[in-house]
Structure formats: C-alpha cells, structure tokens
C-alpha positions as CSV (number, residue, x, y, z in Angstrom):
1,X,18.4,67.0,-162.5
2,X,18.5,63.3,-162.9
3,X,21.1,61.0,-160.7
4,X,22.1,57.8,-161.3
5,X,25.0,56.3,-159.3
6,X,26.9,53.1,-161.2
7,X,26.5,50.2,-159.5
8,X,28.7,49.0,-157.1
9,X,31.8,46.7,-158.2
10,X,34.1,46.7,-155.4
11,X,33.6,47.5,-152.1
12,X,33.7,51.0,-150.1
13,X,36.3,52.0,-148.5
14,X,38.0,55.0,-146.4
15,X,37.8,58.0,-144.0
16,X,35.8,60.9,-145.0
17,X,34.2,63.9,-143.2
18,X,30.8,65.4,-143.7
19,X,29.0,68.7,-143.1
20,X,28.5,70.1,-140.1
21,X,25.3,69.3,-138.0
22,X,22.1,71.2,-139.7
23,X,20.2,71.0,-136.5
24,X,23.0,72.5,-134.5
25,X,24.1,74.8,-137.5
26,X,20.3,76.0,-137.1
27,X,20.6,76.7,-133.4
28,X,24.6,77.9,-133.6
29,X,23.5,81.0,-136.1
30,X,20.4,82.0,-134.5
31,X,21.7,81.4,-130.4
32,X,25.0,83.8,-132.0
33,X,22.5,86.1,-132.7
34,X,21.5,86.3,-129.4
35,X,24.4,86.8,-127.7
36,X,26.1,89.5,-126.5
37,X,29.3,90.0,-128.8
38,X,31.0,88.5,-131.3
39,X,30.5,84.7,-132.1
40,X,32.5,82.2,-134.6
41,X,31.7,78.5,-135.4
42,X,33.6,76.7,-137.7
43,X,32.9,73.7,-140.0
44,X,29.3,75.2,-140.6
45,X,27.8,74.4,-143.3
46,X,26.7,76.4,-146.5
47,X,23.1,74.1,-147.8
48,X,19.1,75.1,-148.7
49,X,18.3,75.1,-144.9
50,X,21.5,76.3,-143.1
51,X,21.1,79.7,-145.4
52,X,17.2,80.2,-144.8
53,X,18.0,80.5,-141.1
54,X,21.4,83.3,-141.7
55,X,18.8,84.8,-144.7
56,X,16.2,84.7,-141.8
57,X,17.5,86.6,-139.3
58,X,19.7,89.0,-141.8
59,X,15.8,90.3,-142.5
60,X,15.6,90.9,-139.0
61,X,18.4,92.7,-138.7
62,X,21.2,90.6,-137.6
63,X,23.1,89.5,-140.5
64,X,26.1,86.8,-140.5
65,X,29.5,85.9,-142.9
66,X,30.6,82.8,-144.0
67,X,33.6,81.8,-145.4
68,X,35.1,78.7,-146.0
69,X,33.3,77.3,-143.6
70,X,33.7,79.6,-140.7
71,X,30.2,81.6,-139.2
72,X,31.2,84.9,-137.8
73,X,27.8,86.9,-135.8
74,X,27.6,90.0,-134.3
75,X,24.9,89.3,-131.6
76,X,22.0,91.2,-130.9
77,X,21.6,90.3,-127.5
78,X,17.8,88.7,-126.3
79,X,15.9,91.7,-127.0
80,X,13.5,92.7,-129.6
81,X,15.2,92.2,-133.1
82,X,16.6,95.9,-135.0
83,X,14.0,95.6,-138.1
84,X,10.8,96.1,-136.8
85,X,7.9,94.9,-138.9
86,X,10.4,92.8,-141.1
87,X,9.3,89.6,-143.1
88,X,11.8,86.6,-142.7
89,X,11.6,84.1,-145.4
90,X,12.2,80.5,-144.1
91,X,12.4,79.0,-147.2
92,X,11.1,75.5,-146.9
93,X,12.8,75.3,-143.6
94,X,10.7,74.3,-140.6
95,X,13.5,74.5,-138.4
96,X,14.2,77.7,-139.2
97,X,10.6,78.7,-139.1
98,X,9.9,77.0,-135.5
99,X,12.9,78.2,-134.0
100,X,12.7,81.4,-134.9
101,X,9.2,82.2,-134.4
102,X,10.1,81.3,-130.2
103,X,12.9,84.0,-130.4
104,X,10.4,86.6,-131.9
105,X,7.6,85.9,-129.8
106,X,10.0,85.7,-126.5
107,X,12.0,88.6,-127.5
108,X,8.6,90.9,-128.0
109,X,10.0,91.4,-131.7
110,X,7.4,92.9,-134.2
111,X,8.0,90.5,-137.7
112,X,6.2,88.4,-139.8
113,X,7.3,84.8,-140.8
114,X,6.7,83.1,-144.1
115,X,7.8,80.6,-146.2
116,X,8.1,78.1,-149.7
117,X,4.8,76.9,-150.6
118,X,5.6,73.6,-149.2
119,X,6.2,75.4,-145.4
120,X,2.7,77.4,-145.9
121,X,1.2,73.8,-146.2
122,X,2.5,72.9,-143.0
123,X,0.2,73.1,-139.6
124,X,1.8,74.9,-137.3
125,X,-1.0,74.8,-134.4
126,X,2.0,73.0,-132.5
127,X,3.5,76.6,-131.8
128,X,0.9,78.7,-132.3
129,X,-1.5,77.8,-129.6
130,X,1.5,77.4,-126.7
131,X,2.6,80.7,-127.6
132,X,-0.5,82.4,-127.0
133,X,-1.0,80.3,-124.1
134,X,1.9,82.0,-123.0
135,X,1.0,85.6,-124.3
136,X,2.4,86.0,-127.4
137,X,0.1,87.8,-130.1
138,X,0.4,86.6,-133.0
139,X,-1.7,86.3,-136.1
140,X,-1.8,83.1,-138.4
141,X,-3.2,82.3,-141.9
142,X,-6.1,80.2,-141.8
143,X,-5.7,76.9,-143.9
144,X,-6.8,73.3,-144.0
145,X,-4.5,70.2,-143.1
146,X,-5.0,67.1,-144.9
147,X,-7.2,65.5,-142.8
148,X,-9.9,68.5,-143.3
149,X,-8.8,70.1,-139.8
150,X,-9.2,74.2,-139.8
151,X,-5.4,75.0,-138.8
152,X,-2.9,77.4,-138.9
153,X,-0.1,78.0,-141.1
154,X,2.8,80.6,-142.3
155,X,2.6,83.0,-142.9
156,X,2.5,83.9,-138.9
157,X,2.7,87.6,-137.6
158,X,4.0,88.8,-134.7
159,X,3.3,91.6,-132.2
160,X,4.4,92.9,-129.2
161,X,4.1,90.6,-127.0
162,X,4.9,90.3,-123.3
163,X,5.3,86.4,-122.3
164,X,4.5,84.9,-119.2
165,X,5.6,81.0,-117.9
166,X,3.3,78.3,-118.3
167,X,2.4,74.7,-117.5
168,X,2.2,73.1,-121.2
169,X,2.2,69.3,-122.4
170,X,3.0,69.1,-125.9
171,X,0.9,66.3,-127.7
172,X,4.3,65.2,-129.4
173,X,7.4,64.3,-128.5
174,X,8.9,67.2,-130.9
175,X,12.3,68.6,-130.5
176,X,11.6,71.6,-133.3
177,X,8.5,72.6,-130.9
178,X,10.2,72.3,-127.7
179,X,12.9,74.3,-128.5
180,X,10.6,77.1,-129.6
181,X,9.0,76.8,-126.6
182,X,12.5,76.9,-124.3
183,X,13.8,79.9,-126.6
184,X,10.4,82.0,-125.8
185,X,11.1,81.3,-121.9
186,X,14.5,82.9,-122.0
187,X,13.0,86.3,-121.3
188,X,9.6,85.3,-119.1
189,X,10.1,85.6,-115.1
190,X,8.9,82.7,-113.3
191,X,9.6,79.1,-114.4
192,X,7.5,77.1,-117.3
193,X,7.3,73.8,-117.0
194,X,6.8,71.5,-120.4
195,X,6.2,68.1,-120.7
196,X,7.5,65.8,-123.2
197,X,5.5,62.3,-124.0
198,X,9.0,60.7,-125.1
199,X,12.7,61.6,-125.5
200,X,13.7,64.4,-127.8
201,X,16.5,65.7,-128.8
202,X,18.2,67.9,-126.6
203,X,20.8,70.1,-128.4
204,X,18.7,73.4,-127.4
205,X,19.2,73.0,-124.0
206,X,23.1,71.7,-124.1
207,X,23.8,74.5,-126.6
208,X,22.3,77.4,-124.5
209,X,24.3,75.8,-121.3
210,X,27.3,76.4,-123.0
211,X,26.5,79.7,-123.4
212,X,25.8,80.6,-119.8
213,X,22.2,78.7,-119.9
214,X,20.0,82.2,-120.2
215,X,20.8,85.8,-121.0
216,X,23.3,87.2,-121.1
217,X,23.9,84.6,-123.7
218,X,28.2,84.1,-124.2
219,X,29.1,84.2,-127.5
220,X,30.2,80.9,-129.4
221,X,33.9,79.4,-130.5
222,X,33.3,76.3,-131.6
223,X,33.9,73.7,-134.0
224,X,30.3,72.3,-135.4
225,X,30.5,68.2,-135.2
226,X,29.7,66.4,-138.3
227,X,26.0,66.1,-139.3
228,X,25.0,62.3,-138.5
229,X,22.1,62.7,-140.3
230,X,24.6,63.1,-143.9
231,X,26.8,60.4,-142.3
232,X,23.8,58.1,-142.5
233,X,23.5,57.5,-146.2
234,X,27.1,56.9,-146.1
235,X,27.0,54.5,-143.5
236,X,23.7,53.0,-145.6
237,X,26.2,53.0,-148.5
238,X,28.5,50.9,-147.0
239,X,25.6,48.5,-145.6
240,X,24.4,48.0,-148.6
241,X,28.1,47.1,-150.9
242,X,29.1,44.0,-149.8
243,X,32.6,44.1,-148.1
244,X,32.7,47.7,-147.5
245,X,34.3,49.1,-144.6
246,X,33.8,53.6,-144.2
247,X,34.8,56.0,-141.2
248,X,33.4,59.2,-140.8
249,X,35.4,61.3,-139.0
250,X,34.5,63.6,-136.1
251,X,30.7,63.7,-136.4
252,X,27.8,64.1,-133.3
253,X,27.2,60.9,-131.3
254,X,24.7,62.2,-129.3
255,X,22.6,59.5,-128.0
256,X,19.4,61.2,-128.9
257,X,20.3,61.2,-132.5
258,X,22.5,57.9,-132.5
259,X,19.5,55.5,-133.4
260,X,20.2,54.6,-136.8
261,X,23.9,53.4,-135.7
262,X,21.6,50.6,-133.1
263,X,19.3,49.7,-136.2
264,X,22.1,49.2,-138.2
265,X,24.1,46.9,-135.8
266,X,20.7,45.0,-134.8
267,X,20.4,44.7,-139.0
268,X,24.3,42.5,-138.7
269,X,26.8,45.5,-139.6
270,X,29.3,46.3,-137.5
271,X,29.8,49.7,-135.9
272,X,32.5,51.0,-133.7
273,X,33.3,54.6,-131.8
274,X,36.8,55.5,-131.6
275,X,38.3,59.0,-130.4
276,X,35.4,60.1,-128.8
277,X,35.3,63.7,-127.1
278,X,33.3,67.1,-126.6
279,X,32.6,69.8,-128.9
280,X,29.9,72.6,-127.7
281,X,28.2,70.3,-124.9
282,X,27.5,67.2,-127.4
283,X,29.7,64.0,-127.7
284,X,31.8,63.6,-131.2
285,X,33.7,60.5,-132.4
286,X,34.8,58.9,-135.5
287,X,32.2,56.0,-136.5
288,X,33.1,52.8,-138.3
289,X,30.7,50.6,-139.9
290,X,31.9,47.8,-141.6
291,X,29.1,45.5,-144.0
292,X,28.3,42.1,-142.6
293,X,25.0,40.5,-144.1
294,X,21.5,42.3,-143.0
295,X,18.3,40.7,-142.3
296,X,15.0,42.8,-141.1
297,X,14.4,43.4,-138.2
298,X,10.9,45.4,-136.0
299,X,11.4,49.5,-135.3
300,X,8.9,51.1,-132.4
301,X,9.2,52.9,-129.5
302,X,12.1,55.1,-128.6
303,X,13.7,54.2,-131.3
304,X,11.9,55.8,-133.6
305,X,12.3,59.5,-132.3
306,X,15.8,58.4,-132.4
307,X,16.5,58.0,-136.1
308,X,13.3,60.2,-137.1
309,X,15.3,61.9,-139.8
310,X,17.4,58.7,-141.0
311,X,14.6,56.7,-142.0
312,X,15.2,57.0,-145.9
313,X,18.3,55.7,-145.5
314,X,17.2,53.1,-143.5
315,X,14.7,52.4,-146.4
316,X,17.9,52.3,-148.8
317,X,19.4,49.0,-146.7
318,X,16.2,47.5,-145.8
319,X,15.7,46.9,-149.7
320,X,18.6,44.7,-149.7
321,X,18.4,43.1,-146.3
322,X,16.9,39.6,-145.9
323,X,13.2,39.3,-144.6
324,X,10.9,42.3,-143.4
325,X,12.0,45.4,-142.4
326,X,8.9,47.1,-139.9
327,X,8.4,50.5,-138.9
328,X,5.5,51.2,-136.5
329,X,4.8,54.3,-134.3
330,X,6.0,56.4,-137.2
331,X,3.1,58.7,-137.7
332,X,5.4,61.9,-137.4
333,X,7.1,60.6,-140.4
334,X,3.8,62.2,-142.8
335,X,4.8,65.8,-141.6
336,X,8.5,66.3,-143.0
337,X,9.4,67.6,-146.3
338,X,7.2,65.1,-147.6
339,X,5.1,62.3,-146.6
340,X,8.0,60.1,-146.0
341,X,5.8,57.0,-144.9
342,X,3.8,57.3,-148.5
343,X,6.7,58.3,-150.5
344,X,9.3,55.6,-149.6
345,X,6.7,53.0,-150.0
346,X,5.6,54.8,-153.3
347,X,9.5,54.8,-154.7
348,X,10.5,51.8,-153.3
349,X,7.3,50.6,-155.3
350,X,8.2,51.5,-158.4
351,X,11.7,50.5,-158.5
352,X,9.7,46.5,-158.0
353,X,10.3,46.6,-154.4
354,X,7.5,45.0,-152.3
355,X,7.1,47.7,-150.6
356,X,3.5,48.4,-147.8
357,X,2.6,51.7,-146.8
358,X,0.6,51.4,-142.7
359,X,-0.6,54.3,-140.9
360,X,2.0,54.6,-138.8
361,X,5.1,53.4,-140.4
362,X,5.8,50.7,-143.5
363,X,7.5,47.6,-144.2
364,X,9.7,46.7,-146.7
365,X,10.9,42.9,-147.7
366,X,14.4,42.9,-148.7
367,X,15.8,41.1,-152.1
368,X,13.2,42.3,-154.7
369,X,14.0,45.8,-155.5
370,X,14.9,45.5,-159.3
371,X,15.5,49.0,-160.7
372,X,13.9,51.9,-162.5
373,X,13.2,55.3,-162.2
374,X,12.1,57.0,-158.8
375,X,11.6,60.6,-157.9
376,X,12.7,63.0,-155.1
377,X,9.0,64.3,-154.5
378,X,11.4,67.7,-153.3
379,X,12.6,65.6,-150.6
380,X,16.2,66.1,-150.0
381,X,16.5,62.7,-147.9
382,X,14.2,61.1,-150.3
383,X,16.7,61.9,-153.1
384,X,19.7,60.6,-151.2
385,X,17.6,57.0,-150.6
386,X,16.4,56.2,-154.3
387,X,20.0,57.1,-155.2
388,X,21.5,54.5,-153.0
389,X,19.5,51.9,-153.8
390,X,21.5,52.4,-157.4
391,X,24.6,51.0,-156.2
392,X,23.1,47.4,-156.1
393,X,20.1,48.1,-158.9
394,X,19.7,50.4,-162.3
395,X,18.3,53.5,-160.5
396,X,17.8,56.8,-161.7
397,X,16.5,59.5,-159.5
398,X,14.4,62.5,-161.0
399,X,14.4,66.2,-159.5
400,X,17.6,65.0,-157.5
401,X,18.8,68.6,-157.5
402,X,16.9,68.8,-153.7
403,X,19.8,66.7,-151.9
404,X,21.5,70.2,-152.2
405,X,18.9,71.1,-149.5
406,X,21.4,69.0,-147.1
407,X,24.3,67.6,-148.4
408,X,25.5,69.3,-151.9
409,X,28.6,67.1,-151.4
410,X,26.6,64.3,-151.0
411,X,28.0,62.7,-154.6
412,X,31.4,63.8,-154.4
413,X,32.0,62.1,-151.1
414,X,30.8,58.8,-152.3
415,X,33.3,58.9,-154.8
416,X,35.6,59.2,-152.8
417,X,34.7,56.0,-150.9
418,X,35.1,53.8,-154.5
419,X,31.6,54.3,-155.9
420,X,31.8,54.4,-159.4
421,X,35.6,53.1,-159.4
C-alpha cells in the first residue's frame, strides 16, 4: 500500500483520542491470564501486536474476547499453562515473545515460542541466559547476529522447569527484559534481586501492584490509557504545521514514557497537562501541544530510554526544525523492528534531507528535506514518520500497510485534526 498525505494548508486543530497503550495492552491480556477469575479492560486495542499476544496465549490455552473495544479473560491462575507442548506464535511481536517466555519459564509450562521471520532474526541471549541462570530449561535455535556473534533466537522451547532467585545485572537498561525476568520470579521462593544500568519503564511492576503485587493475581477492571507512543506522531503532526494547536485526550503520562513531550518543548512547542488522574497505577491526562517554531537541539542520557520508541517521530519534526537535531547513546535503536538508526537516516536521505547515520544515534539538519518516495522497511513507526514529513513536502510512503501493526486509525485521526482539509 502506498500513502501519501496532502500537504498541509491550514493548521491542525482539535481533541482526539487514540488507542489504548500497546505496552500495557501487552501486559493487561497476559497479567488477566494469570489471574484468578474473570478480568475486563476496556479501551484495548485491536492492532498486529495487541492480537499476537491474545493469539499467543489462546495457543496456550487461555483464550480472550474482544468487542468494541472491551478485553474480557478468564484467568488461568500462575501455574503451568492448560496446553501442554503448545507452539505460540508471536508474530513479529517481541513483546509478546519476551513477556511471555518469563510466564512459561516461571510458571514451569511445557511450550514452544516462535515467531515472523523478522522475530527469528532477533537475539534473544537477553532472556535466555538469565533464565537458565535461574533454572529454567529451555532450548533455543542457534543463529548469527549481525555482527557475526553465535546467538540465540526463536524459536525457543520450554520444559519443565523449576526456578530459583538470583542475583542478575542486565547489560541493558531494557524494560521488555526486565519484565520477563520479574514475571518468572512470581512463582520462585526467595527474593531475586536485578539490576538495571538506567531507568526503564516500569508498567510491570505498577500493573502487577494493582493486582495484589504476586499471586494470587486480582483480576483486572480497568480502563486502558491512551497509547503515547500513537499520540506522538500526532503531536509531531501538529509540530510540524505551522499554527496548529491538538489535544489528545486521556492518554499515559507516565514519566518513564513522557520523554518525547520534554524534546518537543526543549525543540519551542508548547505542551500542557490538564485533567490529570489514575487509571490501573499509571498517571493519565489530556496533553496539548500547540506549534511554536523549532530549532535542534542534543538527545543523550536518560532521555533517550525515555522516548526509545518515539524517535521516528521525532525524526518527522527534526526535518523541519532549524539547525541539527543529535541523537547519541542510541545504540538500542538497531534492535527494533528495524534498524531505526540506519533506516531514518536512509529515508530521510532519500526524500533530500541531509541526513547522518553514527553508531549510536544520527543527526538530522532541519530545512532541506524536499520530497520523494520513502519506504516503511516493515516498520510500523517508520511508516507513520515518512508519512508526516508529507504534510510540509511531496511524500509518498511504500509498504505503508505496516502502521496497522500500531495504529490502523493512524490516517483517519489526522483527518480529523484538518489534514487534507
């Protein structure tokens, strides 16, 4: 599918609402099914990666509705899952797959784990080798990372296990590992101590505190806050279009997450938090961000972890910013869906941006993006960016069809904001 958003004539402009939260949709399905009773969650969203996880662990044995937006789950409890020797297909969800493979090691389930070609690719040393650490047996499939490394990848089976607590220091600051990590210790007497080298996110732990904190695991009745990953590129939208002034209603402010709201500001546009409140442990509000000219600025440090996932749509407003934009201490960026460092510095290349790629990160110089045709590369986020950068240049995106991976409604809501008016 090929996209190809008009330019912008007028400025954006309204409320809107996105999907919920795909890292806490991830964690609401499969922490549901491992409580004790029946759980619903509304405002869940129905994307690529919310149904690999509910596809997931229906293969296990713990299937899940949804209907118009509400997530009903019959939990199985923490214990082993009801189809043993099943094969869960994760799609290309490494969420899903990371996730999931601490609830089957904790929970002494017998299941094999596999995914899209893309996931296969994907090291996954990060979990394996804590896990066994910890006890778990499980057997990987050899393969070769990109820098020649022997490592190991999906698909990953699992046996029967019996987990003990450890001592572990993960060699990243990774949220995906450390929640499979915390999941496997729900069932291991003792205490495990892991240590982080940086802030994470931290939805696993104020999820499963809302549900009591360790089994018996509550069941859920929540409302899902809006994913602010999605409200990014709308906020990058309205960065980008002169005069344009958007609210997103009711989406996750949690500080961990909230990093591309402080690049934005530091870039000139203003952002404001009104109604702010609790939904399932995490802080919601409704954001404003209202354009005010942008000039580049230097990204490092925390900062980084903190808008990990929003990056493309940074890369959307630093093209029409003033000056550099720099990313450093980005390495983690090569191990998403795609190379993110090589591929926005790739697109943004040829669209005419002056665009250069560093180990670590990238810099971009605002003002000379001039148009073109880019590609997705199967990046969901990576769609989303090149399509942006069409409402202030002739852009159109190839193999856009991936954005339904996140945000289906992505198109539709911009619409609704003026684009195309």
């Amino acid at each position: 599918m090929e996209l190809t958003l008009p330019i912008a004539a007028h400025p954006l402009s309204g409320d809107v609402t996105v999907p919920g939260d795909k890292s806490l949709a991830h964690r609401a399905a499969l922490f549901a099914a491992l409580a004790e009773g029946e759980s619903v969650v509304s405002n869940y969203p129905d994307s690529g990666v919310t149904r690999a996880m509910r596809g997931a662990l229906a293969s296990l044995g713990v299937p899940s509705s949804l209907e118009q937006g509400v997530l009903r789950v019959v939990g199985n409890g923490y214990r082993p899952f009801p189809n043993v020797g099943a094969t869960a297909y994760c799609g290309n969800s490494a969420t899903t797959f990371r996730l999931l493979a601490g609830v089957v090691a904790g929970t002494g389930s017998c299941a094999t784990l596999d995914g899209s070609a893309g996931l296969r690719k994907r090291p996954m040393d990060r979990i394996v080798d804590p896990l066994r650490q910890m006890g778990a047996v499980i057997q990987a499939t050899p393969g070769v990372a990109a820098d020649g490394r022997n490592v190991s990848c999906a698909p990953l089976t699992f046996g029967a296990g019996h987990l003990h607590a450890v001592d572990y220091t993960l060699p990243v600051a990774s949220a995906q590992v450390l929640s499979c990590l915390q999941l496997a210790d729900l069932g291991v007497s003792g205490e495990s101590h892991f240590t982080v080298p940086g802030p994470v996110r931290d939805h696993t732990v104020r999820m499963l505190a809302a549900m009591g904190g360790k089994p018996p695991l509550k069941p859920l009745h929540a409302v899902l806050p809006g994913d602010i990953s999605s409200a990014a590129f709308l906020f990058a939208a309205a960065a980008i279009v002169p005069g344009s002034r958007i609210t997103v209603t009711g989406i996750g402010v949690n500080p961990t997450r909230t990093g591309i709201l402080d690049i934005l500001a530091q870039m000139g546009a203003q952002v404001s938090y009104a109604n702010e409140r609790m939904e399932m442990g995490e802080p919601v509000a409704d954001v404003t961000l209202s354009a005010a000219p942008l000039a580049g600025i230097t990204i490092a440090g925390d900062l980084v972890v903190r808008t990990i996932d929003e990056f493309p749509a940074l890369a959307a407003v630093a093209a029409f910013a003033e000056g550099d934009t720099v990313v450093r201490e980005a390495r983690e960026l090569r191990y998403k869906e795609s190379d993110r460092i090589a591929a926005i510095v790739t697109q943004l290349r040829t669209l005419g941006a002056d665009a250069e790629e560093y180990p670590d990160g990238f810099r971009i110089r605002g003002g000379t993006l001039k148009g073109g045709t880019a590609h997705a590369n199967g990046d969901h986020r990576l769609a989303m960016s090149m399509a942006l950068c069409g409402l202030r240049a002739p852009v159109t995106v190839e193999g856009a069809e991936i954005l339904n991976e996140s945000f289906p409604s992505f198109v539709p809501t911009l619409q609704a904001l003026g684009a195309g008016r």
